[in-house]
LUMLUMRO-304202 format. One record per residue (C-alpha): y, z, x. Coordinates in steps of 0.1 Angstrom, whole numbers, padded with zeros to 4 digits, always signed. Example, Ala and Ser with C-alpha at 12.3 -4.5 7.8 and 13.67 -1.06 7.14 Angstrom:
BEGIN
-0045+0078+0123/-0011+0071+0137/
//
This chain:
BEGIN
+0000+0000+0000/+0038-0003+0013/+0054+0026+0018/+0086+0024-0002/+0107+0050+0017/+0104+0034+0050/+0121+0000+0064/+0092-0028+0066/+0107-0063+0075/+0073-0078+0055/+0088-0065+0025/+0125-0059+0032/+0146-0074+0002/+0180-0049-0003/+0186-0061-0035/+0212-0035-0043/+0236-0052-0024/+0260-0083-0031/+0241-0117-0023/+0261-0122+0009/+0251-0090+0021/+0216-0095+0013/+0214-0128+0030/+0235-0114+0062/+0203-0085+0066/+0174-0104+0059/+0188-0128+0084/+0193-0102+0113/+0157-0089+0102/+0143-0131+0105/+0161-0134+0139/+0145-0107+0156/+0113-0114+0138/+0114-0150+0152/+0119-0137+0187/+0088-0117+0186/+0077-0086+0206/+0070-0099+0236/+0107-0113+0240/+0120-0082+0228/+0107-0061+0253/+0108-0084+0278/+0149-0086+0272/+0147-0045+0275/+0130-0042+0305/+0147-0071+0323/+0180-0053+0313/+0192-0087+0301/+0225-0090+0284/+0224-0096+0249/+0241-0130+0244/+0216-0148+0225/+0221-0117+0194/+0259-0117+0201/+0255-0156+0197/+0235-0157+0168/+0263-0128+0153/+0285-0147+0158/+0274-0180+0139/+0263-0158+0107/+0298-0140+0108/+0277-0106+0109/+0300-0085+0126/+0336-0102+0114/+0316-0098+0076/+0307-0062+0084/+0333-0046+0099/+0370-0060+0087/+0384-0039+0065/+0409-0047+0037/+0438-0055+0039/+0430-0083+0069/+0396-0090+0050/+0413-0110+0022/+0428-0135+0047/+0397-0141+0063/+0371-0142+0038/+0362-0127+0005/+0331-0111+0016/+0345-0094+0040/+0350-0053+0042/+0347-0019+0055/+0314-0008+0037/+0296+0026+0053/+0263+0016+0031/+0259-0016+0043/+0267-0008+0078/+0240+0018+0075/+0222-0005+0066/+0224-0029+0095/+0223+0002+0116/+0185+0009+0107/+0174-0025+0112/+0193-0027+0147/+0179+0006+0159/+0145-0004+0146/+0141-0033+0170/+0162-0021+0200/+0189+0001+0207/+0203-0019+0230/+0218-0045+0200/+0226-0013+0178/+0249-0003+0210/+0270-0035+0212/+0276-0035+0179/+0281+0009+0177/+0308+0003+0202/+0326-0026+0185/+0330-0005+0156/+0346+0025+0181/+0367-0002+0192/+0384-0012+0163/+0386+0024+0151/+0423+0026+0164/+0431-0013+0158/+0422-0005+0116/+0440+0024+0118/+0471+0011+0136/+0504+0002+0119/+0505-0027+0141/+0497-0058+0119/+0496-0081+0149/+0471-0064+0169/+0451-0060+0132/+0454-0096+0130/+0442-0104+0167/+0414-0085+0162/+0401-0103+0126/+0409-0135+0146/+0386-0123+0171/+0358-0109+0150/+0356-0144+0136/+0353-0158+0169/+0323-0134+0173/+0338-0108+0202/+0330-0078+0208/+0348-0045+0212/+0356-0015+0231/+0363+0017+0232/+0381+0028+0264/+0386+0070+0258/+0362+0090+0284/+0364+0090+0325/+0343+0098+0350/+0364+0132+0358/+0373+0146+0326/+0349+0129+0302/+0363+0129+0266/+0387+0153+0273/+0419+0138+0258/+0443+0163+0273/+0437+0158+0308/+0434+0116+0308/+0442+0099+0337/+0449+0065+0321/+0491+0066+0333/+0512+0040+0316/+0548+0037+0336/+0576+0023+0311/+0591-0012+0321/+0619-0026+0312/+0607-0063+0307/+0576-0053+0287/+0551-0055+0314/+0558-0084+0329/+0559-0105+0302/+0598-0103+0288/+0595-0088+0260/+0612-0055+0264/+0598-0019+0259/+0567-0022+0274/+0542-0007+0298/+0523-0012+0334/+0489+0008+0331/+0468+0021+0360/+0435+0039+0362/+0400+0044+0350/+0377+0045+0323/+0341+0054+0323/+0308+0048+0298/+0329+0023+0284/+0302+0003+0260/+0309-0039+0260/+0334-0033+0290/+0319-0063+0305/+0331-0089+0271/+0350-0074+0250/+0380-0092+0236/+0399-0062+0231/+0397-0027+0243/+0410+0003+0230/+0424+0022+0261/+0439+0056+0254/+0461+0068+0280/+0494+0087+0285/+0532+0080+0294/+0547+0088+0331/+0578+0096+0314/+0568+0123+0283/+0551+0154+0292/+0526+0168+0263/+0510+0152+0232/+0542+0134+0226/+0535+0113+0256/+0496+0101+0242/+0492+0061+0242/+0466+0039+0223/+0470+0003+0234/+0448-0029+0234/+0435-0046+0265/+0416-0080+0272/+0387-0075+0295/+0392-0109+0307/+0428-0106+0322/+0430-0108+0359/+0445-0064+0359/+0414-0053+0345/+0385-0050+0369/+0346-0043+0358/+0336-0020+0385/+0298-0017+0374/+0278-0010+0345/+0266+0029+0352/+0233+0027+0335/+0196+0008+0340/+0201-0007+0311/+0211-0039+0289/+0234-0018+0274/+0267-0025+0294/+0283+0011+0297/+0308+0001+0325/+0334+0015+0348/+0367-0004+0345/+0397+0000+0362/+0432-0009+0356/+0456-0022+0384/+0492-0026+0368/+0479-0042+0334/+0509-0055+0317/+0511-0035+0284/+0538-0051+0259/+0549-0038+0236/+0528-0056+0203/+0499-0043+0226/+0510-0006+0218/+0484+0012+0190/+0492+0041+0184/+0521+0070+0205/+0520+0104+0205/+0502+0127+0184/+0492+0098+0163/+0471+0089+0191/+0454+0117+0198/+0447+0117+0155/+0432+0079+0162/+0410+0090+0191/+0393+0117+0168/+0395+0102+0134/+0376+0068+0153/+0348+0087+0165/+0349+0105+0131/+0340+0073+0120/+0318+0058+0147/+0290+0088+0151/+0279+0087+0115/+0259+0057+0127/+0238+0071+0151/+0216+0087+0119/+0203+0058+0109/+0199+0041+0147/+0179+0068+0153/+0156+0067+0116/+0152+0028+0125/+0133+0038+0159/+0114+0061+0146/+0104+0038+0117/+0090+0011+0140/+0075+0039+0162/+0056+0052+0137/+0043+0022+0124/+0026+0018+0157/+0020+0051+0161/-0002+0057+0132/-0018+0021+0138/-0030+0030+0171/-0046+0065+0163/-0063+0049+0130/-0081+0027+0151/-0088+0049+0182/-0127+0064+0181/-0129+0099+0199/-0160+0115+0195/-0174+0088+0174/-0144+0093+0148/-0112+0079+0144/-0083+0099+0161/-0066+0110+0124/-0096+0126+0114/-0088+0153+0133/-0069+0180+0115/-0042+0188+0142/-0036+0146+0142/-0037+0151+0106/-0008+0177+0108/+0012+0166+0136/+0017+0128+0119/+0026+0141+0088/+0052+0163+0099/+0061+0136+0116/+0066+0113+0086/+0084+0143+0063/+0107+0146+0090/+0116+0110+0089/+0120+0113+0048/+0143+0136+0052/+0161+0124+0080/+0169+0093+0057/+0174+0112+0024/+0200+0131+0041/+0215+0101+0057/+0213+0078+0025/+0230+0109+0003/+0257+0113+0034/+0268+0079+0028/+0279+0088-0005/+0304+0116+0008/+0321+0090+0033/+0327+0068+0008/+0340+0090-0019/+0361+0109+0009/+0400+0113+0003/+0427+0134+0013/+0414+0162-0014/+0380+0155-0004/+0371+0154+0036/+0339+0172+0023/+0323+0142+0051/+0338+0167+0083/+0308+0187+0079/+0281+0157+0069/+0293+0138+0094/+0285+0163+0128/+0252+0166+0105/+0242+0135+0105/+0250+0131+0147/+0232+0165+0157/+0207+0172+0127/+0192+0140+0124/+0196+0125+0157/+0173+0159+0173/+0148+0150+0142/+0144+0124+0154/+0135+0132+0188/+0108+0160+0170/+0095+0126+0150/+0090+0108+0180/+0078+0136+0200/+0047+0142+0172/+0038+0111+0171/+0033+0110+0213/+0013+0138+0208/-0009+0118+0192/-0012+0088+0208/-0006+0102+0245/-0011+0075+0271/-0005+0051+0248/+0032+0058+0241/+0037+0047+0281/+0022+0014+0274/+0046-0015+0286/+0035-0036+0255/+0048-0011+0226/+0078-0006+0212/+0073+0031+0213/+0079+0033+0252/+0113+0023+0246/+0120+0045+0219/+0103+0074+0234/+0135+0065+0262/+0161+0057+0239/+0157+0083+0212/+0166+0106+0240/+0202+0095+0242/+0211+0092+0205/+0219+0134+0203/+0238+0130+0235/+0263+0103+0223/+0296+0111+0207/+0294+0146+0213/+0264+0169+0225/+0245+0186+0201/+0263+0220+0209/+0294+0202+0203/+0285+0195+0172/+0267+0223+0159/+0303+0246+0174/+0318+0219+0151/+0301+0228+0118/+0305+0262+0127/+0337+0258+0114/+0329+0250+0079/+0298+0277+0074/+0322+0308+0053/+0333+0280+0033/+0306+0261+0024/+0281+0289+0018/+0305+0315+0002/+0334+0294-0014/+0323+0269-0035/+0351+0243-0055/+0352+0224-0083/+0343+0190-0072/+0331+0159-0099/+0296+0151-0091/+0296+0124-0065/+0275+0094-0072/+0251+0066-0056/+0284+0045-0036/+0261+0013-0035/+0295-0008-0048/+0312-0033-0031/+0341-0016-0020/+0363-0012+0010/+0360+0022+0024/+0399+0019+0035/+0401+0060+0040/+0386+0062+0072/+0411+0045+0083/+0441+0068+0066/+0423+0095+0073/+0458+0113+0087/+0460+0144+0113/+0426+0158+0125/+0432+0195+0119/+0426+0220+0089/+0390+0220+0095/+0391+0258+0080/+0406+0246+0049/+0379+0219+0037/+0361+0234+0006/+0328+0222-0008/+0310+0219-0039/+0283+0251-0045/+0251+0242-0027/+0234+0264-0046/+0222+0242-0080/+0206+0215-0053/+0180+0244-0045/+0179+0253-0083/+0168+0220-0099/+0137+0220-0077/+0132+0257-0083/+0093+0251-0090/+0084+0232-0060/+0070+0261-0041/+0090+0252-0001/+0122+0242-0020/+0122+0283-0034/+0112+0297+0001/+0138+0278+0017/+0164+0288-0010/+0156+0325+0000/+0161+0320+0035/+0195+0304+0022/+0204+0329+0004/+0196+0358+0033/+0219+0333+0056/+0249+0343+0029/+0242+0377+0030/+0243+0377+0070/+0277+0358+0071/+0289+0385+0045/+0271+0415+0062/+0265+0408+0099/+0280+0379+0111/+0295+0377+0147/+0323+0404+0156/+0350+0390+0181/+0334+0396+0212/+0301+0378+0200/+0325+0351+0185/+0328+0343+0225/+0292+0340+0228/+0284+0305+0220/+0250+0307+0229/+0245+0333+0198/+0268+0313+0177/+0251+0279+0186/+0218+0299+0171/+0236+0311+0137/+0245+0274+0136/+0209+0258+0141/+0204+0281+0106/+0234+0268+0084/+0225+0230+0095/+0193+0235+0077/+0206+0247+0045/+0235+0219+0044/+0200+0197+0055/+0183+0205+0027/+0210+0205+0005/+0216+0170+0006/+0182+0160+0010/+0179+0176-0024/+0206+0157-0040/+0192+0123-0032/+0157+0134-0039/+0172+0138-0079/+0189+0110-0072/+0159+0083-0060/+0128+0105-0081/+0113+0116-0050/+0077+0127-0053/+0077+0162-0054/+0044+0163-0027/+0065+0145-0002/+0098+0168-0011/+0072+0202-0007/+0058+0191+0024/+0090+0183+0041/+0108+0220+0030/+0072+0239+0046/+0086+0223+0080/+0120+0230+0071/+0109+0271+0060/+0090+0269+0097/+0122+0251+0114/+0142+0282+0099/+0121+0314+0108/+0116+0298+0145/+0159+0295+0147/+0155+0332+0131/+0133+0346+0157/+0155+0329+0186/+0186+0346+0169/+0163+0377+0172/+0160+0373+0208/+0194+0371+0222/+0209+0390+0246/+0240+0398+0227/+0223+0404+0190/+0230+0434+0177/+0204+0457+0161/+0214+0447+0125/+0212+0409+0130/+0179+0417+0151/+0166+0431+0119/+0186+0408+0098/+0168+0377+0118/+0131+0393+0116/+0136+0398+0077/+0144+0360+0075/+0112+0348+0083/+0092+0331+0061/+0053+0315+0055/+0054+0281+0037/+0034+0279+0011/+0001+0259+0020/-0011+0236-0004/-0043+0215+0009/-0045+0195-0021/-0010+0184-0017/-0011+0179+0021/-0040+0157+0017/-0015+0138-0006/+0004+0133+0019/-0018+0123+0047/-0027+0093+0025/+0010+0082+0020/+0004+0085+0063/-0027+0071+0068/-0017+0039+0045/+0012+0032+0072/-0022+0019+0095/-0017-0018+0096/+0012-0020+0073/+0032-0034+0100/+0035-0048+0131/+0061-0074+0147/+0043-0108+0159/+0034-0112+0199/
//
């Protein structure tokens, strides 16, 4: 049977979307399916650049269809937008046959992050003109020194008098370097943030566009093994004039945020497309394998280990599916997608790594193979929690929202299914990044309660419901508020309640069988009481929260009737798919 919650290009169709959108997927999905899987990983180990995908983008007008947002979109082609579904979409299906296309295109989208949000309509327009003409982007914040620090860039921009060089007036000469700069071989236009000589302080911030071809800007190397062309560049004097100039001051330092914001939602569903194709050779390989005289999965602990591994992948797309929903309903009364969004870059991305992790537990020495896909995404999954902001970055991050979110619920209207055609033109007027403490959330609390009777989904909701009365009763004083390595523990425990919270929505929302949904939350009531007993364990826990985190544990509740449910849904994935030689 085919498996209807994972991506399998024999029977992709996404008929929920527009035509054009339809035909621009199933194309990508014919294109690599035409190149086969000997090319593919051929083209990965060879590091070879990825012109022939970038050429074939091109002539389909995939990435100019995908990512211009309105206004430019209506002077360049009616099916053109800023869609967060549909780019998820493409996401999964360029994760699922190699990371290194998902990265071109991932850093493209960083790139025009503070062209779309720029008040300057002739660098807007250079860069549709350039989308059409199938270019790539870049995104030129982090150095070798100082990383993604914004306050200490060493990008210096001198003011000149004849608009660097070029007689315009009011323009700039830029000199120094950038570093992990994705597509800073090609791209047509790179985002450079960088500061003025003349203005000390965040009034002195610069976002300003730059050609990778011109004769100032110098490739010094790409840092990585890899086809994915993270380069060193360097500035020498690079004439910046004055239509060149982004975004000043504070406005951008807001741009630099509010991009990645925007850009490290997708690395959810980069990393469920690996794991997708993994696991369909994962589970075909131990299906077939004869230890002992009987196939690999008829051993319980194979048994277990794949279908944790597949409930993990459920919910990492349920959650990322149902997230989708929150960026595109987001507003200036509604940034509920500042929490979702660090989710959906630290939560899902480390599932992912468990998924894959599982599933080379199985198949061992096969998962080094240099025929499979899986030894490239047993690499590659690695660096998805480690882009746009480590995992503790991220976790600190939705630190921020816990009191709120758990404790102070608003009034919100219920949020539908955003499958519509629409331009998601917020992201792009998304306006200062600050007042994380003041973003309120709907109450997460009738999620749990609508799947009261599934057994996992009640044992969860008390381990929910014991994180409230920690926050109220023991949370961190202000000398443990220092401690990040305590906090970053309290944090693994309110990522899985705002895990399964969404999970639960789109479960309602798609009719999820309930088996599936109860064997997922037994992981998720295991995942909790493990974060519990590490809580218990550190240095700076105080007696309370040490008792606090050893009443938190949990049992799920075992089922073997509904597990062996599940193992089917698994053991049907045998065969179901896998790409042509």
């Amino acid at each position: 049977m085919s498996d209807q919650l994972l991506f399998n290009p024999r029977t992709y169709d996404p008929a929920h979307f527009d035509p054009e959108t339809r035909r621009l997927l199933r194309a990508t999905v014919d294109w690599f399916e035409e190149r086969g899987k000997r090319r593919l990983i051929e083209d990965y180990r060879t590091r070879a650049w990825l012109g022939d995908f970038l050429a074939f983008s091109a002539k389909e007008g995939l990435f100019a269809t995908f990512l211009t947002p309105e206004p430019a979109a209506g002077q360049h082609g009616p099916d053109k937008r800023w869609d967060t579904a549909r780019i998820a979409a493409l996401n999964e299906i360029l994760g699922f046959y190699g990371l290194d296309y998902w990265y071109a295109w991932q850093v493209t989208i960083l790139g025009l992050g503070p062209v779309w949000q720029s008040d300057n309509a002739a660098a807007r327009e250079r860069a549709a003109r350039l989308l059409d003409a199938g270019e790539v982007f870049a995104f030129g914040l982090s150095e070798k020194t100082h990383g993604a620090d914004l306050y200490h860039t060493d990008m210096l921009l001198e003011p000149v008098a004849d608009g660097g060089g070029d007689g315009d007036g009011g323009g700039f000469r830029a000199t120094g370097s950038k570093y992990y700069i994705g597509n800073g071989n090609a791209a047509g236009l790179v985002s450079v943030f960088g500061r003025r000589t003349d203005i000390e302080g965040p009034d002195g911030y610069v976002f300003f566009a730059a050609d990778s071809r011109h004769p100032a800007y110098e490739v010094v190397k790409n840092v990585v093994d890899s086809s994915k062309y993270v380069s060193e560049f360097r500035l020498t004097d690079y004439p910046v004039r004055a239509e060149d100039v982004l975004h000043t001051g504070r406005a951008a330092f807001d741009a630099a945020l509010n991009t990645v914001n925007v850009g490290k939602f997708n690395l959810c569903t980069a990393s469920i497309g690996i794991c997708e194709h993994a696991m369909y050779e994962a589970v075909t390989h131990a299906q077939g394998r004869i230890l002992y005289g009987r196939p690999v999965t008829a051993f319980p602990h194979v048994r277990r280990e794949l279908t944790d591994a597949y409930v993990r992948l459920v919910g990492m797309k349920l959650f990322s599916d149902r997230a989708v929903d929150y960026f595109r309903s987001a507003g200036p009364d509604d940034r509920r997608y500042l929490l979702f969004n660090p989710m959906t870059k630290m939560k899902v991305t480390t599932e992912g790594e468990k998924v894959i992790d599982l599933m080379w537990d199985v198949i061992a020495a096969k998962g080094f193979e240099k025929d499979t896909y899986f030894a490239q995404a047993a690499v590659e999954i690695r660096g998805l929690p480690k882009l746009e902001g480590t995992v503790h970055v991220n976790l600190a991050l939705i630190l921020k929202f816990m009191r709120n979110h758990l404790l102070e619920p608003a009034n919100y209207a219920p949020v539908p299914t955003r499958l519509d055609a629409a331009d998601d033109g917020f992201l792009f007027r998304q306006g200062p990044a600050r007042g994380l403490g003041s973003v309120r959330f709907h109450d997460w609390r009738p999620a749990y309660e609508a799947y009261a009777a599934v057994p996992n989904v009640a044992r969860l909701r008390e381990q929910a419901d014991a994180l409230c009365a920690f926050v109220e009763t023991a949370a961190p004083d202000e000398r443990q508020s220092r401690d990040l390595d305590l906090l970053l523990a309290v944090g693994q425990l309110f990522a899985l309640v705002v895990h399964g919270q969404l999970v639960l929505e789109q479960a309602r929302l798609t009719g999820l069988d309930e088996d599936v949904l109860d064997e997922l939350f037994g992981v998720l009531v295991r995942d909790f009481s493990a974060h519990a007993v590490e809580l218990h364990g550190k240095d700076s826990a105080t007696a309370d929260q040490q008792a606090w985190a050893l009443g938190a544990v949990r049992r799920p509740a075992v089922d073997a009737d509904r597990s062996a449910r599940v193992w089917a849904r698994v053991e049907a994935l045998a065969g179901a798919y896998e790409m042509k030689a």
